[in-house]
C-alpha positions as CSV (number, residue, x, y, z in Angstrom):
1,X,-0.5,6.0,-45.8
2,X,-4.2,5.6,-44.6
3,X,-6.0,8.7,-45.5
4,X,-9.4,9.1,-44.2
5,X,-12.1,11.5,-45.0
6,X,-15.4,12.3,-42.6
7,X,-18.2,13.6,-44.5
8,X,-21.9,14.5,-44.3
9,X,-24.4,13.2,-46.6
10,X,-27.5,14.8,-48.0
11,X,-29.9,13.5,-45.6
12,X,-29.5,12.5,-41.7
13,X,-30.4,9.1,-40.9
14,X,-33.6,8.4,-38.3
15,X,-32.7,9.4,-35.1
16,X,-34.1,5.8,-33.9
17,X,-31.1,4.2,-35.7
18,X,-29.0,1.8,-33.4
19,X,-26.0,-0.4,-33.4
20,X,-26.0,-3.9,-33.1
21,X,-22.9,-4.4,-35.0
22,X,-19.4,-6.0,-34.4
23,X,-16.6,-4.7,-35.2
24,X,-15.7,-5.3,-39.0
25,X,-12.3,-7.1,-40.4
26,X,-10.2,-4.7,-43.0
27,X,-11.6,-4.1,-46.0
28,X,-10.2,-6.2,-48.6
29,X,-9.6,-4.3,-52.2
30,X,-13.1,-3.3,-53.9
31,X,-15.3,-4.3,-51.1
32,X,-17.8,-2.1,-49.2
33,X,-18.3,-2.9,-45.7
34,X,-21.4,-1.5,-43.0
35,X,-18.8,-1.0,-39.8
36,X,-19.6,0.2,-36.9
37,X,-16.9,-0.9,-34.7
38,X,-16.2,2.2,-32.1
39,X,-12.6,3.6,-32.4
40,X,-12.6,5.5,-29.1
41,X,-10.2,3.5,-26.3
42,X,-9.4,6.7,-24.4
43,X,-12.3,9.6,-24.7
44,X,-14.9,9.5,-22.3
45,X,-18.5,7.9,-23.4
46,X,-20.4,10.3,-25.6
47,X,-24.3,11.6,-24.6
48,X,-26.6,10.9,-27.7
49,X,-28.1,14.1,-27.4
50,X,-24.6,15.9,-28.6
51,X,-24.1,13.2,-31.7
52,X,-25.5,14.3,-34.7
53,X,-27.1,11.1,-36.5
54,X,-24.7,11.3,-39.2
55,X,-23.9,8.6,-41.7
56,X,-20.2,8.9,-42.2
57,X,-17.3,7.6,-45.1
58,X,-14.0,7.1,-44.0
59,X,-12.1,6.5,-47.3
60,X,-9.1,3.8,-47.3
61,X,-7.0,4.3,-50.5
62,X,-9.7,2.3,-53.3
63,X,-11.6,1.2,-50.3
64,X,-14.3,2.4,-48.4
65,X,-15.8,2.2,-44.9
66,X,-19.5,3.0,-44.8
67,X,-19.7,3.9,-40.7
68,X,-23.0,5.3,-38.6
69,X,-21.7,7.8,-36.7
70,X,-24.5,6.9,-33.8
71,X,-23.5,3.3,-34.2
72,X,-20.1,4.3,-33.5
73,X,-21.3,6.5,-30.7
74,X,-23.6,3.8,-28.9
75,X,-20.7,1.0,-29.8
76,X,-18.1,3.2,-28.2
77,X,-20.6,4.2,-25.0
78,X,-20.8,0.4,-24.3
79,X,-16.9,-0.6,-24.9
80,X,-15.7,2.1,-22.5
81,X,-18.1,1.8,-19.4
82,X,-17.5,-2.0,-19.9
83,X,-14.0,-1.8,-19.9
84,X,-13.8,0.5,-16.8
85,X,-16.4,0.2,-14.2
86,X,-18.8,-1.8,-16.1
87,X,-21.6,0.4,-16.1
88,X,-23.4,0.5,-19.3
89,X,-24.8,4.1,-21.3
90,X,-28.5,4.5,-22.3
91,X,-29.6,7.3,-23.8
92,X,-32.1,8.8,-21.1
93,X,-34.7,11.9,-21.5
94,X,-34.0,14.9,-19.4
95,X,-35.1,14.3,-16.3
96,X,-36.7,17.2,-13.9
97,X,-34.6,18.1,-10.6
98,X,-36.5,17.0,-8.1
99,X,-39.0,13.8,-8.3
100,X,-41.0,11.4,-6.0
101,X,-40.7,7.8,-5.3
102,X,-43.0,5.1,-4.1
103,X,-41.7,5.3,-1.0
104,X,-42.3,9.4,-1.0
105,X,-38.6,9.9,-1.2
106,X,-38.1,13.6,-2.0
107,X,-34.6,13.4,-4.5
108,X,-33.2,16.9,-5.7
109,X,-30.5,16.8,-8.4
110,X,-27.8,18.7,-8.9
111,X,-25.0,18.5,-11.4
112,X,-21.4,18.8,-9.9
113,X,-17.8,19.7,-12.0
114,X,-16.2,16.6,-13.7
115,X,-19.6,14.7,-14.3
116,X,-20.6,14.7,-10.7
117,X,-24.3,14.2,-9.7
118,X,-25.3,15.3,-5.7
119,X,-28.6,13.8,-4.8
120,X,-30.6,15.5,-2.0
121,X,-32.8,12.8,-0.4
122,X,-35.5,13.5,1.9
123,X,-36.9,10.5,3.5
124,X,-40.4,11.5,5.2
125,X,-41.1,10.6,9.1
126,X,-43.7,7.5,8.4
127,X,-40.3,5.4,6.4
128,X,-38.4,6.5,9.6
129,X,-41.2,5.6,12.3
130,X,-41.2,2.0,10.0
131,X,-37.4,2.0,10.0
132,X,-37.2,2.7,13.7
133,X,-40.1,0.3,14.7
134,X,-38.8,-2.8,13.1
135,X,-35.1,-2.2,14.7
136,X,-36.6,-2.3,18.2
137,X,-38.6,-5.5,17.5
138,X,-35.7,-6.9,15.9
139,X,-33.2,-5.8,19.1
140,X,-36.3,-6.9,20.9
141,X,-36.3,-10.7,20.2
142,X,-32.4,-10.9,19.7
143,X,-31.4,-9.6,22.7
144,X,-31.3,-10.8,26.7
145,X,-32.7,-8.2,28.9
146,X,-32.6,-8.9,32.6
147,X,-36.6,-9.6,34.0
148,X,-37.7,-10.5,30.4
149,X,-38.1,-13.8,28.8
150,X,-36.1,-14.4,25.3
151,X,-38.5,-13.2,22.3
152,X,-40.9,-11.3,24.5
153,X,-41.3,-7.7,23.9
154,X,-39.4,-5.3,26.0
155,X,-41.0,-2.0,26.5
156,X,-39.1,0.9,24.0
157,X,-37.4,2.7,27.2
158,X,-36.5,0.0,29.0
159,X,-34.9,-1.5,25.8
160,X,-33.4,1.6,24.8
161,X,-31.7,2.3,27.9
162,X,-30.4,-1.1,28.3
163,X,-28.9,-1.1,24.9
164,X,-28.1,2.7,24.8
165,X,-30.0,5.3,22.8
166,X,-26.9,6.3,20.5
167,X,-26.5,2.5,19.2
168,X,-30.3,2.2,18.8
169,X,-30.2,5.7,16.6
170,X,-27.4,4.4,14.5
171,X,-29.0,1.2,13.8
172,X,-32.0,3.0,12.8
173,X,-30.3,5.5,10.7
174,X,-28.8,2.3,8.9
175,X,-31.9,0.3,8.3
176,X,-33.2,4.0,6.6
177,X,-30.3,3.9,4.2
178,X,-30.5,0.4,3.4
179,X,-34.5,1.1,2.4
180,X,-34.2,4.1,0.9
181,X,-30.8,4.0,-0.7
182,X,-31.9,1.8,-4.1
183,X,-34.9,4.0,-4.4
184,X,-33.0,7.2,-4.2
185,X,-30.6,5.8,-6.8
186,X,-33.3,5.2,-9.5
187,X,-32.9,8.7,-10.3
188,X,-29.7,8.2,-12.1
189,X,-30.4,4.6,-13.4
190,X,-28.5,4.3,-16.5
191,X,-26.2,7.4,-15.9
192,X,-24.0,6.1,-13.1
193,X,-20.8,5.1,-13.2
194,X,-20.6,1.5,-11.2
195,X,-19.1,1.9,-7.8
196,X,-18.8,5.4,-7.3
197,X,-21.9,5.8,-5.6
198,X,-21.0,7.0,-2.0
199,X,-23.6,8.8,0.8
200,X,-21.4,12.3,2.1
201,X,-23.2,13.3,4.9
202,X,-21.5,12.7,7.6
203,X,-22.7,10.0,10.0
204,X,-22.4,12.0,12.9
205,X,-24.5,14.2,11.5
206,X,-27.4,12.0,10.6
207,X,-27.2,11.0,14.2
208,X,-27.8,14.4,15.7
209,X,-30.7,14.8,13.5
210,X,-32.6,11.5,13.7
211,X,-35.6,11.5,15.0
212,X,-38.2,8.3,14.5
213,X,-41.0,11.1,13.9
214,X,-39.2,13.5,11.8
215,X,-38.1,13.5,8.1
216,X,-34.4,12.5,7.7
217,X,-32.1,14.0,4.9
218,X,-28.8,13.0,3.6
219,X,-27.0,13.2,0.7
220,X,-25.4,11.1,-1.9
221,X,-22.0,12.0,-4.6
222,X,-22.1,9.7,-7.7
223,X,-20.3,9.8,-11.2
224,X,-22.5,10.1,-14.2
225,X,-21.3,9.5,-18.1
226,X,-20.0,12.7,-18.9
227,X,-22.0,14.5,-22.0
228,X,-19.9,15.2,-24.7
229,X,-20.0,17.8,-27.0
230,X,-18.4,19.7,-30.1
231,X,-16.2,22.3,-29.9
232,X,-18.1,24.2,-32.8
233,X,-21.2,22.5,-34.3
234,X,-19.6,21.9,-37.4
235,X,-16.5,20.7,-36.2
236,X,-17.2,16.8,-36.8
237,X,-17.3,17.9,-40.9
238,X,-14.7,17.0,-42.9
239,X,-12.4,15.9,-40.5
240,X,-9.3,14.5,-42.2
241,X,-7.5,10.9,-40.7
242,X,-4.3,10.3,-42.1
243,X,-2.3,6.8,-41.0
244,X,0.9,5.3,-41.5
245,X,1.0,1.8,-42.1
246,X,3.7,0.0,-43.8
247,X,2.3,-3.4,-45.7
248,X,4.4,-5.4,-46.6
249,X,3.7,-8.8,-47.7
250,X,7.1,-9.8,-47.5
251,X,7.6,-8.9,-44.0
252,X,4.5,-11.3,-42.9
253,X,6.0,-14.6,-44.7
254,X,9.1,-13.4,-43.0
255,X,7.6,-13.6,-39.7
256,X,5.3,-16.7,-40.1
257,X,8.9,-18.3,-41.6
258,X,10.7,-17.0,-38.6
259,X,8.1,-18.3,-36.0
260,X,8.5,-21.8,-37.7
261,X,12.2,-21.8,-37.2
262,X,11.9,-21.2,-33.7
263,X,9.1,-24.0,-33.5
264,X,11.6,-26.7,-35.5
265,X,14.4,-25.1,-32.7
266,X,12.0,-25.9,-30.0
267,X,12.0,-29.8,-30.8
268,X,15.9,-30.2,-31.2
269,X,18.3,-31.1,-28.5
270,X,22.3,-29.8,-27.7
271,X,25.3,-31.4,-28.1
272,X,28.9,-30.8,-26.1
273,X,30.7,-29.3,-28.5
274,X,34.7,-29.4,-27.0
275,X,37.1,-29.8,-30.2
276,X,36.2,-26.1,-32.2
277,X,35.3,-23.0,-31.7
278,X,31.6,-21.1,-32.1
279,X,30.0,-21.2,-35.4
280,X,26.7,-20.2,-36.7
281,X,24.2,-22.7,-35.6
282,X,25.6,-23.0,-32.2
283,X,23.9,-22.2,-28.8
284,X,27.0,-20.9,-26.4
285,X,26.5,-19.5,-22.7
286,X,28.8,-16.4,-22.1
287,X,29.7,-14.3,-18.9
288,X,29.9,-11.0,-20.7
289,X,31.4,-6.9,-19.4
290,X,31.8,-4.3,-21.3
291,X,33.2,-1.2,-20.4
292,X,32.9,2.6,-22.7
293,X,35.5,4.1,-24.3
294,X,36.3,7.5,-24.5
295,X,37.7,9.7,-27.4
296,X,41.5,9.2,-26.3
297,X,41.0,5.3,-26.8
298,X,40.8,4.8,-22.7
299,X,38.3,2.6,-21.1
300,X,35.6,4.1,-19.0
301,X,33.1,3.7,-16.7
302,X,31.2,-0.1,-16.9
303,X,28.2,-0.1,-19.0
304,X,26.2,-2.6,-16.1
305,X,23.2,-2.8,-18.7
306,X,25.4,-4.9,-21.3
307,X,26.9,-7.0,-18.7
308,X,25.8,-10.5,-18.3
309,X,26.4,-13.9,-16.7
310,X,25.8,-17.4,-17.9
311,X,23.5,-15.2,-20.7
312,X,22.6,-17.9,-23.8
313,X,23.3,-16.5,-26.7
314,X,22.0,-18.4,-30.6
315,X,24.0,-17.8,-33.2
316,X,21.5,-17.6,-35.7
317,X,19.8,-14.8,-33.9
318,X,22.1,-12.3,-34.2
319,X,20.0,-9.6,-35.9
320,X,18.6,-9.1,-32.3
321,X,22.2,-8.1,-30.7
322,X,24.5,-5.1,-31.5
323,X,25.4,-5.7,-34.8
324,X,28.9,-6.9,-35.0
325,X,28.3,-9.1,-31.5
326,X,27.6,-12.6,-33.2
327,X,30.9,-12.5,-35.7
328,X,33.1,-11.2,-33.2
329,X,32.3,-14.8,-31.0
330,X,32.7,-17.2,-34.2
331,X,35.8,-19.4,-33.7
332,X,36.0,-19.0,-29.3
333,X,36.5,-22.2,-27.6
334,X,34.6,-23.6,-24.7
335,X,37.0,-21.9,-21.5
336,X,38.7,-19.0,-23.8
337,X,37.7,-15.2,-23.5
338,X,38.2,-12.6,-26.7
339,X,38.1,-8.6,-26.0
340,X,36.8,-6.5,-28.9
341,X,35.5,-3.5,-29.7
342,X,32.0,-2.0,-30.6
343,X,29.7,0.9,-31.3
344,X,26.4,1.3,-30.6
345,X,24.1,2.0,-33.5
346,X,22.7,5.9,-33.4
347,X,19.2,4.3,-33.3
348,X,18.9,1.9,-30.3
349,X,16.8,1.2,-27.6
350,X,18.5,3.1,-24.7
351,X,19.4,6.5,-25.9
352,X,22.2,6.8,-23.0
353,X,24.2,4.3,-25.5
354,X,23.9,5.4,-29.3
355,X,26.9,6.2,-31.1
356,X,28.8,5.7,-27.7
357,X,32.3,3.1,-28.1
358,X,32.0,0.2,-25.9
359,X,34.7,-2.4,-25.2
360,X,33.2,-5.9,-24.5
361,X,35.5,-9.0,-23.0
362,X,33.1,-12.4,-23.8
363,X,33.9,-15.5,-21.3
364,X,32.8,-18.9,-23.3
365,X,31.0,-21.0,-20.7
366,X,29.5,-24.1,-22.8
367,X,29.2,-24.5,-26.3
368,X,26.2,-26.3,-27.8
369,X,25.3,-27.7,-31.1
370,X,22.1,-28.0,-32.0
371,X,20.2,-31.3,-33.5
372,X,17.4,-30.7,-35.1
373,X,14.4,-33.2,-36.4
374,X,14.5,-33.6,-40.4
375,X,11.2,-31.1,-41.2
376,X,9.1,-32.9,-43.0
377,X,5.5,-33.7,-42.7
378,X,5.9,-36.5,-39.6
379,X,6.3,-33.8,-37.2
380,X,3.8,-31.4,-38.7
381,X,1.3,-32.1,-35.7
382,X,4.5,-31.0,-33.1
383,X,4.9,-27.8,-35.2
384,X,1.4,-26.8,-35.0
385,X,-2.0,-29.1,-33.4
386,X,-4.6,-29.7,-35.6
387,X,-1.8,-30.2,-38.9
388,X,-0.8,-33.4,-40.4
389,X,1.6,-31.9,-43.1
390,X,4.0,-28.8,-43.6
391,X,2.3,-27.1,-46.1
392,X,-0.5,-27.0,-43.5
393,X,1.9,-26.0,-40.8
394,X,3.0,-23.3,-43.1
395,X,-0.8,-22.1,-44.1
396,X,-1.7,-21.7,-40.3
397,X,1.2,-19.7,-39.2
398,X,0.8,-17.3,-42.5
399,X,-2.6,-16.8,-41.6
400,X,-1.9,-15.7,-37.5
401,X,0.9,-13.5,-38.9
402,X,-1.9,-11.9,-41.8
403,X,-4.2,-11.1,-38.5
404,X,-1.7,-9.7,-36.7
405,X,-0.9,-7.1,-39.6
406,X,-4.6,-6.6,-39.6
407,X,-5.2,-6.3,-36.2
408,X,-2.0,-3.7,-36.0
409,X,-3.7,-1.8,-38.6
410,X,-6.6,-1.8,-37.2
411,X,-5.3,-0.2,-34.0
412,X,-3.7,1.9,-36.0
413,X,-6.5,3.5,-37.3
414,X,-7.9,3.7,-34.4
415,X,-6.0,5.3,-32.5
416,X,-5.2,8.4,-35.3
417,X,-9.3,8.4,-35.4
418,X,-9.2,9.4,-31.8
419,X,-6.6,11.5,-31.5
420,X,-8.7,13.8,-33.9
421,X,-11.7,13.3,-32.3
422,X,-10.0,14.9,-28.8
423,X,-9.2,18.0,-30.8
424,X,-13.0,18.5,-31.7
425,X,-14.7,17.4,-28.8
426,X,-15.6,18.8,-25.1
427,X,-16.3,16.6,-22.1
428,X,-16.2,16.7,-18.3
429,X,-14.3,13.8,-17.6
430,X,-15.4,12.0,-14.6
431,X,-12.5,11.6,-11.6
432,X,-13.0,8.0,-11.0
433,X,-12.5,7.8,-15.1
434,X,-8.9,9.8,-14.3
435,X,-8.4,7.6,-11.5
436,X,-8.9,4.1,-12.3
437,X,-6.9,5.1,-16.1
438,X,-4.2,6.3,-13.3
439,X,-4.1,3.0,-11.7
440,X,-3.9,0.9,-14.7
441,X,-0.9,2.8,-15.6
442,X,0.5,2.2,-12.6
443,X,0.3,-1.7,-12.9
């Protein structure tokens, strides 16, 4: 059991303190380490101004974690934009509604439900007389008109009505959006969400309003980080963590001697076996039904998610079947079949089957034995690259399964760190957010 404790210390830290961090490894036993790794996988990126510059101990039975609570804001701001839309969070000074640009833009902000930002652009008549100007030269040189030599300059009527005033007005309108539509954007530089940028007025609209010596307005929807905030001002103090990790040192050697079984297995060959039955050590391929049975001892309905055909079954793998599966094969002959019955264990993978009675007829297909190389140092380097002996084989494949453990408790932490930190916190999510989370799970 991880239990964790957030508290305040005596005095803030500078509000000028960043993070330039990477994430930590577990603390080993009587070791302090600085961590700022960020916790958060599913909340929302934070806004500075609602983090209090906090330092913050998160206590790990006779260990602790000394973290920066605006490290592990800034961290967190960076993961989550990167990981979505990659669009990356800086902490930006309040900005006034409405601004200018170099090219005179006129930009109004507004602040929509779920993060949304409407900008109000108003692009004066000189940047639409340029716009327009350069369209007809451009049409000008690239196009044939009848009477006119290629590249010379065909008078504005006579090129507008050859081309059509509605396609000369729409490519107008475009070469305004294109010039103005980085400018306009400057306004949330460092706020927007990547890609969700998109102009709403409707086309149709800009066209029935253009005019080369008028001001043009449109508007433009984009996602901003979401501020976050707390639901109370003191509700980031003293908030408890507990985890539930199971460590067991044991279990690891198990698994790193489990994985080097499976890597001796891999280098073996089979052998027809035809003179004896299945024993442990054997590899045997088995068309298998099985069928439930009720209270009354009748067979039932098929259970179709325990039938298989020409399924390979290893015998020394039999902690991974219904128990009782593995010793209810040992002495079946290559082309015999054996009925027996089963129960499902009340704690099992689909729920439809615990504690339910199942009769099972097993069809023996082939029966293998299995050769295996003597394991011994001259095939360390097949077992794992980089080794010349077993010991080292044995040293490598304890240490993956030691950073596995970690990296499990790790997420562990994590994730209970989060799952406290929704119950404090407020934030508009953004609908792209929503959305593209949507589509992941969907994958």
């Amino acid at each position: 059991m991880l239990h964790a404790m957030w508290t305040t210390p005596l005095h803030p830290l500078p509000s000028s303190a960043t993070s330039s961090a990477t994430p930590s490894p577990s603390p080993s036993p009587s070791a302090q380490y600085t961590h700022t790794a960020c916790y958060a996988l599913h909340l929302p990126p934070f806004s500075t101004r609602h983090f209090p510059a906090h330092a913050t101990s998160i206590k790990y039975s006779s260990q602790y974690w000394i973290c920066n609570t605006r490290a592990l804001h800034e961290s967190f701001c960076l993961q989550h934009l990167q990981d979505t839309r990659g669009a990356v969070m800086a902490t930006v000074a309040e900005k006034d509604s409405q601004r200018s640009t170099p090219l005179e833009l006129e930009v109004v902000e507004s602040r929509e439900a779920n993060s949304r930002v409407v900008l109000s652009i108003v692009v004066p008549p000189n940047v639409c007389k340029e716009s327009y100007d350069q369209v007809l030269m451009d049409l000008s040189k690239k196009t044939k008109v009848p009477g006119f030599r290629p590249g010379k300059r065909v008078p504005e009527s006579i090129l507008v009505n050859f081309i059509g005033q509605k396609q000369v007005r729409a490519s107008a309108i475009e070469a305004v959006l294109r010039k103005t539509f980085p400018e306009a954007m400057a306004s949330v530089a460092g706020r927007a969400l990547k890609d969700t940028e998109r102009i709403v007025t409707e086309f149709d609209d800009l066209q029935a309003t253009f005019s080369p010596s008028s001001c043009l307005r449109y508007n433009v929807a984009v996602d901003v980080a979401p501020d976050v905030g707390w639901i109370t001002d003191n509700a980031y103090k003293n908030l408890i963590v507990e985890v539930e990790f199971d460590h067991d040192e044991s279990a690891v050697k198990r698994a790193a001697d489990a994985e080097l079984r499976t890597r001796h297995k891999d280098l073996g060959s089979l052998r027809v076996v035809t003179d004896r039955g299945i024993q442990i050590g054997d590899v045997v391929i088995l068309d298998i039904t099985a069928k439930r049975i009720t209270g009354d001892e009748v067979e039932g309905d098929k259970i179709l998610s325990a039938e298989q055909k020409g399924f390979q079954l290893d015998t020394e793998e039999g902690s991974k079947f219904l128990p009782g599966f593995v010793d209810a094969l040992l002495g079946l002959e290559k082309g015999q079949s054996r009925t027996f019955d089963l129960t499902f264990p009340l704690i099992w993978e689909q729920e439809a089957l615990r504690g339910i009675k199942a009769r099972f007829t097993a069809d023996c297909k082939e029966l293998f034995l299995r050769i295996l190389p003597e394991l011994d140092d001259s095939i360390a380097s097949k077992l794992h690259e980089n080794c010349i002996s077993l010991d080292q084989v044995k040293e490598s494949l304890l240490k993956k399964h030691k950073l596995i453990v970690e990296k499990a408790k790790n997420d562990a932490t994590r994730a209970a760190i989060i799952e406290q930190l929704t119950k404090v916190v407020v934030v508009d999510v953004p609908n792209s957010l929503l959305e593209e989370q949507g589509d992941r799970c969907m994958l």
